[in-house]
N, CA, C and O atoms as a CHARMM CRD file, in Angstrom:
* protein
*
  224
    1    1 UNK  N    167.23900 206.69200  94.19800 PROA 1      0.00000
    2    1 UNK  CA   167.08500 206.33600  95.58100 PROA 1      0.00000
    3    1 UNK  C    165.65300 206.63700  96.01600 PROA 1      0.00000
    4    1 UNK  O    164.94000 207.56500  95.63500 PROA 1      0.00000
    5    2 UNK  N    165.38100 205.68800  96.87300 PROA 2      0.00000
    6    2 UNK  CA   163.48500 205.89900  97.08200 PROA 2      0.00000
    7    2 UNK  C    164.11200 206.41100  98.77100 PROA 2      0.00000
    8    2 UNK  O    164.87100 205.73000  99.46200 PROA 2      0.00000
    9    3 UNK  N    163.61300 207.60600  99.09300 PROA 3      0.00000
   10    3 UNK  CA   163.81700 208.00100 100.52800 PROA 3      0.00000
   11    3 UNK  C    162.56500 208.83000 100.81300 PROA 3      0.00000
   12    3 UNK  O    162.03400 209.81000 100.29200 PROA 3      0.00000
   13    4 UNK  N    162.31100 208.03100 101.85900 PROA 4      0.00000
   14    4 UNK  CA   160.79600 208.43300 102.12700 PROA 4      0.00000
   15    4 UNK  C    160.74700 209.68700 103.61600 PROA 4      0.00000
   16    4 UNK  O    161.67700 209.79700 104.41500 PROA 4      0.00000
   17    5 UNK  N    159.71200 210.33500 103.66400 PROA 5      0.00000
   18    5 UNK  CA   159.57300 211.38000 104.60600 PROA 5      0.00000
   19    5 UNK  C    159.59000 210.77600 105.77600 PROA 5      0.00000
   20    5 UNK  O    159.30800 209.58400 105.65300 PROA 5      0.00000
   21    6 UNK  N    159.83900 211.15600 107.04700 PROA 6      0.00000
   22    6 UNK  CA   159.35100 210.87000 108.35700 PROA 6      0.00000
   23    6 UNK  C    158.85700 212.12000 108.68000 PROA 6      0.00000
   24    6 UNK  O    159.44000 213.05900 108.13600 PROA 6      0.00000
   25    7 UNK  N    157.54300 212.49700 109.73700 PROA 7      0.00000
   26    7 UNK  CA   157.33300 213.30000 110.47400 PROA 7      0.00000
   27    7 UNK  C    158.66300 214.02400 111.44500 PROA 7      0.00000
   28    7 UNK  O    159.76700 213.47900 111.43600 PROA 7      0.00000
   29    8 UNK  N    158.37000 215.49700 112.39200 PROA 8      0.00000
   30    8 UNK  CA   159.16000 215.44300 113.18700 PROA 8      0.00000
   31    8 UNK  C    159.40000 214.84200 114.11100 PROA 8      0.00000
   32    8 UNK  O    160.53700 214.60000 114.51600 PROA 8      0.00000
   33    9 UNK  N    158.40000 214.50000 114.59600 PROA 9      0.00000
   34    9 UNK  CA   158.66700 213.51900 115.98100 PROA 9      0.00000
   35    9 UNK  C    159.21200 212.46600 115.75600 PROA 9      0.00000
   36    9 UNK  O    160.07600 212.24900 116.60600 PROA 9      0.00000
   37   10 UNK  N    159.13100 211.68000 115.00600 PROA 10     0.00000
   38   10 UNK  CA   159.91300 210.29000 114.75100 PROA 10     0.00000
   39   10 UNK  C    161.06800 210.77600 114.64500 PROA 10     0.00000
   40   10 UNK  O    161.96900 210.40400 115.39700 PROA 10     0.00000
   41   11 UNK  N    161.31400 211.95900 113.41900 PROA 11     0.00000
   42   11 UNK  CA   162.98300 212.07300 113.27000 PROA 11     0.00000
   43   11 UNK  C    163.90700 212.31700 114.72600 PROA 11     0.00000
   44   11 UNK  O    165.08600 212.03900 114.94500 PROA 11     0.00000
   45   12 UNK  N    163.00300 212.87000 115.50300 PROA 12     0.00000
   46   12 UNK  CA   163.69400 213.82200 116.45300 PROA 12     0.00000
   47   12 UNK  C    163.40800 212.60000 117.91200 PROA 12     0.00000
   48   12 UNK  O    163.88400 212.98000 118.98100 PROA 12     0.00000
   49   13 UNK  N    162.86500 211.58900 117.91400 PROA 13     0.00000
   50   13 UNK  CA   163.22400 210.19500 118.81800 PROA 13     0.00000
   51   13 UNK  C    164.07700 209.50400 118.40700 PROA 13     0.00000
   52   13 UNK  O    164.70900 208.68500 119.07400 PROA 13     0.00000
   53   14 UNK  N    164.23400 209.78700 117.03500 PROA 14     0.00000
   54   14 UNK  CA   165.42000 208.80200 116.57100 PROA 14     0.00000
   55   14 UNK  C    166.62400 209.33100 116.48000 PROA 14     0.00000
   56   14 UNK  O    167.52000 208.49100 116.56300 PROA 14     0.00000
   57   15 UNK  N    167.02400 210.59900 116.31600 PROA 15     0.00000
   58   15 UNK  CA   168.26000 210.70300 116.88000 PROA 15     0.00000
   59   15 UNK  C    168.37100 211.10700 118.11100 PROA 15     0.00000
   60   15 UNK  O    169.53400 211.25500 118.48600 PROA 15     0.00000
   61   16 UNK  N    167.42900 211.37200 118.98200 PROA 16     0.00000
   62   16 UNK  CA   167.83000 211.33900 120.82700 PROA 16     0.00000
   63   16 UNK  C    168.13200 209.88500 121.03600 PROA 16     0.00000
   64   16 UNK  O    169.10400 209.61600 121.74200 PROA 16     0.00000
   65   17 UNK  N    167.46600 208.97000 120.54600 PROA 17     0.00000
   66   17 UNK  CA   167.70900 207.68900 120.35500 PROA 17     0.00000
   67   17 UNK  C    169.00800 207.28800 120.45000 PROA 17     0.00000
   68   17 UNK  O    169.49400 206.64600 121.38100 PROA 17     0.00000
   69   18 UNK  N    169.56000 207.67600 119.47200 PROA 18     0.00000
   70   18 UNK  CA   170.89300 207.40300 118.66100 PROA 18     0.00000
   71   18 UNK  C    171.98900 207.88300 119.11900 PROA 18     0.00000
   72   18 UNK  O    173.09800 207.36300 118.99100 PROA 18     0.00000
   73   19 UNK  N    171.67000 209.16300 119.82000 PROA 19     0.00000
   74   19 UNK  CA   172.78600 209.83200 120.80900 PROA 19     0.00000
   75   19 UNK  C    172.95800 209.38900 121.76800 PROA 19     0.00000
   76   19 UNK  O    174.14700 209.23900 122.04900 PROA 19     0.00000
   77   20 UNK  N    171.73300 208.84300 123.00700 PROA 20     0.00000
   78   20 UNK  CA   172.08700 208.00900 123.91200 PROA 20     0.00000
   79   20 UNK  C    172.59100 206.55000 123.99400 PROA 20     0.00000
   80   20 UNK  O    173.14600 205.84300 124.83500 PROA 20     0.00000
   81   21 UNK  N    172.05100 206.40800 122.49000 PROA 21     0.00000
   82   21 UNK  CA   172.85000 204.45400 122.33700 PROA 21     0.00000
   83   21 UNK  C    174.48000 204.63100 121.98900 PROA 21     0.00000
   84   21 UNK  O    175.30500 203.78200 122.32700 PROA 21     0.00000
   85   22 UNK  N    174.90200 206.13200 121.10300 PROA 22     0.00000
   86   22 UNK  CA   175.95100 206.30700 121.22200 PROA 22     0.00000
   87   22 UNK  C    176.97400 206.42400 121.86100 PROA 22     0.00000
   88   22 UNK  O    178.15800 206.16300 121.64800 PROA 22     0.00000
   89   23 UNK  N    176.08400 207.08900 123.14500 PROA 23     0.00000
   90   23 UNK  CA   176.88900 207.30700 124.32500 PROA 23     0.00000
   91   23 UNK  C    177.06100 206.13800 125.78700 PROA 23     0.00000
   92   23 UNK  O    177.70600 206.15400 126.83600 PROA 23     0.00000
   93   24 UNK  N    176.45300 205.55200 125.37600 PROA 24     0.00000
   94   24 UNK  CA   175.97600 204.23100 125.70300 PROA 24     0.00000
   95   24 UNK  C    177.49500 202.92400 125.30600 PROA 24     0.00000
   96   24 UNK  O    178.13200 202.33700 126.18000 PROA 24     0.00000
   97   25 UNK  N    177.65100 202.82800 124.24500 PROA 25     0.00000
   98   25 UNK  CA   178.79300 202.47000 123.54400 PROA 25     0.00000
   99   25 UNK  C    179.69700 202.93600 123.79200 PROA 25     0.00000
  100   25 UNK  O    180.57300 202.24000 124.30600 PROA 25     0.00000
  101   26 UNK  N    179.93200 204.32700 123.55200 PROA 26     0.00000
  102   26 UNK  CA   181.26100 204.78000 123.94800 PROA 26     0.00000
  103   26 UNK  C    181.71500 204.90500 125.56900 PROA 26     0.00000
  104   26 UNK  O    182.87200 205.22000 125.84900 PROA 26     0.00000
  105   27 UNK  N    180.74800 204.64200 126.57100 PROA 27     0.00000
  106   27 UNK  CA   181.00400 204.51900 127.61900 PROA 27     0.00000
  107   27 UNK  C    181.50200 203.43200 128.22600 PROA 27     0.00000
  108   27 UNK  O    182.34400 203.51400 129.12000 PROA 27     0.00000
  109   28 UNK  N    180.93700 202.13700 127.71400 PROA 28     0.00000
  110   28 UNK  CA   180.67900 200.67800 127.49800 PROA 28     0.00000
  111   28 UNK  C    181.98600 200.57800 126.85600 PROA 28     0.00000
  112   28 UNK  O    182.61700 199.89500 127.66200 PROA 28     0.00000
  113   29 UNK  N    182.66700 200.81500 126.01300 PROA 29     0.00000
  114   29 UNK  CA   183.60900 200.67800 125.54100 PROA 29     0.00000
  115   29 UNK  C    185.42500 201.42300 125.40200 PROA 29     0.00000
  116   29 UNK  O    186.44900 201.25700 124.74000 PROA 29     0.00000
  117   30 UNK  N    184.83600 202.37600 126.63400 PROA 30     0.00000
  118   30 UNK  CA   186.05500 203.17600 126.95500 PROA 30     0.00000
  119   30 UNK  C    187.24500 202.83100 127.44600 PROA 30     0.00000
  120   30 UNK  O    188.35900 203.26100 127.14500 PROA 30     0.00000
  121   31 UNK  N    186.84700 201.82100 128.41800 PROA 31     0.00000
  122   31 UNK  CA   188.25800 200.78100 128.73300 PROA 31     0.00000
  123   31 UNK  C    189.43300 200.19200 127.43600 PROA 31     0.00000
  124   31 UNK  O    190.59300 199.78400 127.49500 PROA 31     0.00000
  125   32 UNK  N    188.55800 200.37300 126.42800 PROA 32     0.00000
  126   32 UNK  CA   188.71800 199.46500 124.97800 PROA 32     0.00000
  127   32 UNK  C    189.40700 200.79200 123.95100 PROA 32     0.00000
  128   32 UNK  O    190.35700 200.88200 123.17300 PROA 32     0.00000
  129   33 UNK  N    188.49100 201.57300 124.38200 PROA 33     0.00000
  130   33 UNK  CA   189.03400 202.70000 123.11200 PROA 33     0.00000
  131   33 UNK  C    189.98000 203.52500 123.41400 PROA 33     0.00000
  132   33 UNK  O    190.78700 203.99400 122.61100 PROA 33     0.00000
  133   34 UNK  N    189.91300 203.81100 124.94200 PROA 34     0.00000
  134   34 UNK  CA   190.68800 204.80500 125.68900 PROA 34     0.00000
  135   34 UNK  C    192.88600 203.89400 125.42200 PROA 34     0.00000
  136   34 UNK  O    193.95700 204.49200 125.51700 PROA 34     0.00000
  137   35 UNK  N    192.76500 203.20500 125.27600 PROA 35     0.00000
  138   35 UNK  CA   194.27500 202.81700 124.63000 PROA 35     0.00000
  139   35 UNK  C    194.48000 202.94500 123.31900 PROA 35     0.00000
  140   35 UNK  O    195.62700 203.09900 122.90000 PROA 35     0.00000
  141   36 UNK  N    193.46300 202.90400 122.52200 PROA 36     0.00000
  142   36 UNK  CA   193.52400 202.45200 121.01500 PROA 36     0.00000
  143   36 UNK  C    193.97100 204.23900 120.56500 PROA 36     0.00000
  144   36 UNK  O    194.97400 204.68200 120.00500 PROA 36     0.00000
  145   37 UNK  N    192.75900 204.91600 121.08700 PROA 37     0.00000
  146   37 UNK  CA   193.21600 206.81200 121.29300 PROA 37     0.00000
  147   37 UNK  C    194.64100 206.71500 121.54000 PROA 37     0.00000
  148   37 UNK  O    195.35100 206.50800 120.55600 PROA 37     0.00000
  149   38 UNK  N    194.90100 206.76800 122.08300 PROA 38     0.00000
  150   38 UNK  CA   196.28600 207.14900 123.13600 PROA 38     0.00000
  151   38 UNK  C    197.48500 206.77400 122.05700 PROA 38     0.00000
  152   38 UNK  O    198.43000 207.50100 121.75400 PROA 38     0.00000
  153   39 UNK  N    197.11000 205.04100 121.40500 PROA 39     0.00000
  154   39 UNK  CA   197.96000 204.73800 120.86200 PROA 39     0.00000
  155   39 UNK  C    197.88600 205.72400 119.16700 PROA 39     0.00000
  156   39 UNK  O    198.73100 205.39100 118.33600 PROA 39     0.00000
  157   40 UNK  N    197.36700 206.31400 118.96500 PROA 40     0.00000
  158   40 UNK  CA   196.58800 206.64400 117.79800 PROA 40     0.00000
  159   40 UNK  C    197.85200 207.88600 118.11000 PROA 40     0.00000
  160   40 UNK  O    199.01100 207.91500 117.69700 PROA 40     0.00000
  161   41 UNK  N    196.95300 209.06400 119.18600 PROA 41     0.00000
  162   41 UNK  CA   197.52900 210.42200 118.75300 PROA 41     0.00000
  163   41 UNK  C    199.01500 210.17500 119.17700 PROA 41     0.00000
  164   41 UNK  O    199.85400 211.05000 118.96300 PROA 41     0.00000
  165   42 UNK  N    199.41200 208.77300 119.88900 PROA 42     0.00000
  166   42 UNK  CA   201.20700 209.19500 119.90800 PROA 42     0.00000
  167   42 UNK  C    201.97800 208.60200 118.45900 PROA 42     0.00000
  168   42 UNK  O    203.20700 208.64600 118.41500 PROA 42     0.00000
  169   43 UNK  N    201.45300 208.22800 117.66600 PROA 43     0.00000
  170   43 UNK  CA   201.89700 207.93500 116.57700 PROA 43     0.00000
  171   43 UNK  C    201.97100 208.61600 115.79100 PROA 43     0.00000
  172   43 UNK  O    202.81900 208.64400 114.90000 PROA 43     0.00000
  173   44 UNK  N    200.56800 209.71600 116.06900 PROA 44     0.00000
  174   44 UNK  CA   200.45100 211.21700 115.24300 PROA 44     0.00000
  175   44 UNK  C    201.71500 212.02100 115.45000 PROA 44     0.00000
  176   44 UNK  O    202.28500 212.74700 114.63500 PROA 44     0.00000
  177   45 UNK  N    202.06600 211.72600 116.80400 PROA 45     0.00000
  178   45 UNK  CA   202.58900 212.61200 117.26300 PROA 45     0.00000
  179   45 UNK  C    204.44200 212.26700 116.84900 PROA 45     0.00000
  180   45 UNK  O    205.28500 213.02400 116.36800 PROA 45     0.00000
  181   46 UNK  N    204.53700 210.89000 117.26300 PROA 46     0.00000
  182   46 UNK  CA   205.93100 210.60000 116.68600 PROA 46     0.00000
  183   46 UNK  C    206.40600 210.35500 114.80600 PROA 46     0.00000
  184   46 UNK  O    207.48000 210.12400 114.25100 PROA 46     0.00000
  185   47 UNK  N    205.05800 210.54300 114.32400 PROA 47     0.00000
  186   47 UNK  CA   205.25700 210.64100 113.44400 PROA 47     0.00000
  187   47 UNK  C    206.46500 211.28100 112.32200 PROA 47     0.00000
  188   47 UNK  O    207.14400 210.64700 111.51500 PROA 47     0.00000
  189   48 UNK  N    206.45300 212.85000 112.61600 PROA 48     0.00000
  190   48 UNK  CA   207.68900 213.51300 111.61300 PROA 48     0.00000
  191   48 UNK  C    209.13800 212.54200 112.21300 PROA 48     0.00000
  192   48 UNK  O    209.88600 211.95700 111.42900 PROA 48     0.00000
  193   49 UNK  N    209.30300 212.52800 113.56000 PROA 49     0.00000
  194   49 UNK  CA   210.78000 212.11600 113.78700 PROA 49     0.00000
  195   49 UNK  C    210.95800 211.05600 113.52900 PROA 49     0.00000
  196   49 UNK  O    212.12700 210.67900 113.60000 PROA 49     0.00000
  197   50 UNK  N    209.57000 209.74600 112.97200 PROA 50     0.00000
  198   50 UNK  CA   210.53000 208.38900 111.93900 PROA 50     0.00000
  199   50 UNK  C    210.80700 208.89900 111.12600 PROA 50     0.00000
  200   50 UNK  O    211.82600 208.52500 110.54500 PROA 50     0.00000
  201   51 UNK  N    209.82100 210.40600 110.45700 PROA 51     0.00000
  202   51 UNK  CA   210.28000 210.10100 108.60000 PROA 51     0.00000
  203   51 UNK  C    211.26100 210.76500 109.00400 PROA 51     0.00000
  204   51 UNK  O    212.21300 210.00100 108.84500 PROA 51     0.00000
  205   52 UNK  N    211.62100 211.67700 109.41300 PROA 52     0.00000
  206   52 UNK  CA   213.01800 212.50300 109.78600 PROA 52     0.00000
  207   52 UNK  C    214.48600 211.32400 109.86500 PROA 52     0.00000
  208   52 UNK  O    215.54900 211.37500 109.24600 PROA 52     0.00000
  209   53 UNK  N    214.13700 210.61800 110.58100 PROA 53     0.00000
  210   53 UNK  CA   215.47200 209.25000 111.35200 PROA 53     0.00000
  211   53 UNK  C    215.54200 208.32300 110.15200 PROA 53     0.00000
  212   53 UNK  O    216.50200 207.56400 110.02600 PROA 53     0.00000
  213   54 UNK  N    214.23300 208.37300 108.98000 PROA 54     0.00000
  214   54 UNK  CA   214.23400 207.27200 107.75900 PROA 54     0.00000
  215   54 UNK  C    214.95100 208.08300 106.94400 PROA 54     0.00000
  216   54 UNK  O    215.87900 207.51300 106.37100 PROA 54     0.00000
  217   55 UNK  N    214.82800 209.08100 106.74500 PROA 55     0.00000
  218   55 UNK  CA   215.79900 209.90900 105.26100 PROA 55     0.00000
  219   55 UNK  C    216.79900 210.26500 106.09600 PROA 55     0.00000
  220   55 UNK  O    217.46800 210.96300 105.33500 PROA 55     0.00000
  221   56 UNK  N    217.43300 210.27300 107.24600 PROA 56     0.00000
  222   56 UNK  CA   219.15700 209.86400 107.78700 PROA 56     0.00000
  223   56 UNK  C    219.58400 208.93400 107.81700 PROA 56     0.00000
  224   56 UNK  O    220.74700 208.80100 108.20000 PROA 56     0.00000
C-alpha cells in the first residue's frame, strides 16, 4: 500500500471537516433514520420471544 504523510493541519481540517459533514447528514437525514432505529432496536428487542414461540 503506498500511503502517503499529510501534515497536521490538513489532517486535523479534514476530520473537523468530516465531523461536521457527518453531522450534517445525520441531521438531514433523521426523519429517515429515526424509524429505521426504532425499527432496528424493537426487533433486537423482540427478538428471544420469536425464537422462544419458534421452538413451541
Amino acid at each position: 500500500m503506498n500511503f502517503f504523510k499529510l501534515p497536521f493541519l490538513p489532517k486535523l481540517a479534514l476530520a473537523v471537516i468530516s465531523i461536521i459533514g457527518i453531522g450534517y447528514l445525520i441531521k438531514l437525514g433523521q426523519s429517515i433514520l429515526a424509524p429505521f432505529f426504532l425499527a432496528f432496536l424493537m426487533a433486537m428487542l423482540f427478538l428471544p420471544i420469536a425464537n422462544f414461540l419458534e421452538k413451541n
